[in-house]
N, C-alpha and C positions, 0 to 999 in steps of 0.2 A: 504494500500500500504506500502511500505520498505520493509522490511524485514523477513516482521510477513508472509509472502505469501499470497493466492488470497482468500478472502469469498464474501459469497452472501447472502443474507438474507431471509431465508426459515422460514415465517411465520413471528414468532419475536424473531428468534433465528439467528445465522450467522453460517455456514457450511462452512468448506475448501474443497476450488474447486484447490488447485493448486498442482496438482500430476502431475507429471513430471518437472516441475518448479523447480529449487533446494532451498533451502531453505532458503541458502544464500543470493541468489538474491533481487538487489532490485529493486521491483515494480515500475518504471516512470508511463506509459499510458497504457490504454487500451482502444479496439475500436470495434464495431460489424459491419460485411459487412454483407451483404444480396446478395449472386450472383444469376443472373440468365440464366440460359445456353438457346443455341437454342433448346433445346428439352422440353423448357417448365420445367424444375427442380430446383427448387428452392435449395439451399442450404445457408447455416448461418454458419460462418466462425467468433471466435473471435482471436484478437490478444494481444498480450501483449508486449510489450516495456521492457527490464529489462539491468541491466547491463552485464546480462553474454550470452546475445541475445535475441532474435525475439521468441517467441513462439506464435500457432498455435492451437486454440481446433477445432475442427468439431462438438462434440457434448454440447455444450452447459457448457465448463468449466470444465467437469468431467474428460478430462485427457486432458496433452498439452503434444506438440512436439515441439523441437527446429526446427525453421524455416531457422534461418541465425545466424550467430557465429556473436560477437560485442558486443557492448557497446551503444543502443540503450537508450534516453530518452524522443521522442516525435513519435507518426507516424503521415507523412504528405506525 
């Protein structure tokens, strides 16, 4: 977390998952939902906390989208 941006530990090596994310940003929290719709569809949704907003992956980290403009450092 801070400032270094988002990895994940593929194997026993650490990968950057945080593209879209700027670089500047610093890292507070991160969280994983699990939704599940009336049609039975699973989807995995994570978030990320930062100072320059809310971001959003769909696919597991590989790319994020600004969700909400702010200055975020917990989600509850």
């Amino acid at each position: 977390m801070d400032s270094a941006g988002v990895f994940r530990l593929d194997g026993n090596a650490f990968v950057s998952v945080s593209a879209g994310i700027p670089w500047y940003a610093k890292v507070s929290y991160m969280e994983g939902k699990r939704v599940v719709y009336r049609t039975n569809e699973n989807r995995y949704y994570l978030f990320c906390a930062t100072d320059q907003g809310l971001f959003i992956s769909e696919n597991y980290g590989s790319d994020w989208k600004l969700f909400r403009n702010g200055n975020y450092s917990t989600l509850q």
